[in-house]
Legacy VTK file of the C-alpha trace (Angstrom):
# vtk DataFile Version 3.0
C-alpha trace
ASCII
DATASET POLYDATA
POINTS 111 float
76.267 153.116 57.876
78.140 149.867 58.514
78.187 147.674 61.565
81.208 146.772 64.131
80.607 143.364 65.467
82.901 142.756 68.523
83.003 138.893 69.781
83.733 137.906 73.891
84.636 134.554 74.913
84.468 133.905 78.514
86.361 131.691 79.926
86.140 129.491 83.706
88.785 128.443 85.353
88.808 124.634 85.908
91.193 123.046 88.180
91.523 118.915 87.881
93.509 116.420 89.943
95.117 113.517 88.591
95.532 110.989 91.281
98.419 108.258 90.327
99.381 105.238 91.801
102.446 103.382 90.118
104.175 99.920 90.840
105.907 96.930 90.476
104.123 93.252 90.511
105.962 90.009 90.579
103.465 88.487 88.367
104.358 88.938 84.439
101.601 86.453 83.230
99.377 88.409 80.747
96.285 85.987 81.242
96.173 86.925 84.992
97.244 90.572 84.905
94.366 90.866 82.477
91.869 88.748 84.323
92.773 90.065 87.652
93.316 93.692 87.102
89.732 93.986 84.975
87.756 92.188 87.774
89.325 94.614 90.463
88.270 97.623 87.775
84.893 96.487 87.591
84.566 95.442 91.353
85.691 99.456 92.198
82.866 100.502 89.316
85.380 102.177 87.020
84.485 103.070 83.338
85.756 101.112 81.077
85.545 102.530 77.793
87.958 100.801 75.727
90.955 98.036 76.371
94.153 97.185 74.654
96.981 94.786 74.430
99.732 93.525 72.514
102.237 90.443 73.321
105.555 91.215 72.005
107.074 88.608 69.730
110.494 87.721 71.650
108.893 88.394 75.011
106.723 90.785 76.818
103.070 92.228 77.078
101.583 95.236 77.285
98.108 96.269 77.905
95.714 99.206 79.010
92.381 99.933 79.664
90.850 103.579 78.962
88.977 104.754 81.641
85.917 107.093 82.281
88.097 108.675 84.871
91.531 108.203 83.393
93.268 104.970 82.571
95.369 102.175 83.927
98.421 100.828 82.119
100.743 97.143 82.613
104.166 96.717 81.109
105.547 93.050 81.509
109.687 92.615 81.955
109.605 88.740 81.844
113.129 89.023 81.783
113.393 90.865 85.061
110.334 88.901 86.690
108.638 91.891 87.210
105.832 94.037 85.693
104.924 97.983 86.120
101.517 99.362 86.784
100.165 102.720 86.535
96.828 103.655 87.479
95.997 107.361 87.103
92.654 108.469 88.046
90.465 111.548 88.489
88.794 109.775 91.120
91.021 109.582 94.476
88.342 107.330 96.354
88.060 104.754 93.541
92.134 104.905 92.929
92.552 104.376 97.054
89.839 101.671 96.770
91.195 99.802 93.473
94.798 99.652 95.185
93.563 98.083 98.343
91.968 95.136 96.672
94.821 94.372 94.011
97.054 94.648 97.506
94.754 91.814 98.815
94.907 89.806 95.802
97.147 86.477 96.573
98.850 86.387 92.675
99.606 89.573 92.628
102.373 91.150 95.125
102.530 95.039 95.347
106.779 95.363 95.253
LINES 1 112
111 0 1 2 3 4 5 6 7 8 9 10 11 12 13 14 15 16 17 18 19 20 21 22 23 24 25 26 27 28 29 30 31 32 33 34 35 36 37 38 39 40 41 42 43 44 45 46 47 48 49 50 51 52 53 54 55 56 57 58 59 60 61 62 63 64 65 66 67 68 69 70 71 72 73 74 75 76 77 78 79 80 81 82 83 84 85 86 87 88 89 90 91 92 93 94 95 96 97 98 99 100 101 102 103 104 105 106 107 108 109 110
């Protein structure tokens, strides 16, 4: 007599929020976005599990940090003066925190 081996997965339902902030700085110096932006990561005690950057040959920069909770991303348009910023986060009280203090940060204006 043979066996019949039947297999269940169960599955939960998880729901996740993804809580995005995204603008425009005046400042377009890679040094400072960098030095500023990690300090204010730190200061808010994200996870910061791995950063990147590259400096375009012509002109530009772009850099990101990979975060425990998400990630935060900087595109520099030298050309245009201006840089974007993207901070996504699955943490809404560190994202709400982390804007407030770059807002407060004298180099870097929130456009």
């Amino acid at each position: 007599m043979g066996f019949i081996l039947t297999m269940s997965t169960m599955y939960k339902h998880t729901e996740a929020n993804i809580y995005s902030r995204k603008f425009w700085t005046v400042c377009t110096e890679p040094e400072e976005l960098r030095n500023t932006f990690e300090r204010v990561l730190k200061e808010v005690d994200f996870t910061i599990v791995l950063f990147n950057e590259h400096h375009f040959t012509a002109q530009g920069y772009t850099c990101f940090w990979l975060l425990g909770e998400s990630h935060l991303a900087i595109h520099t348009f030298p050309e245009s003066g201006k840089s974007y910023v993207e901070l996504s986060s699955c943490n809404k009280i560190k994202r709400d925190l982390f804007i407030l203090k770059i807002a407060a940060q004298t180099n870097i204006s929130i456009a």
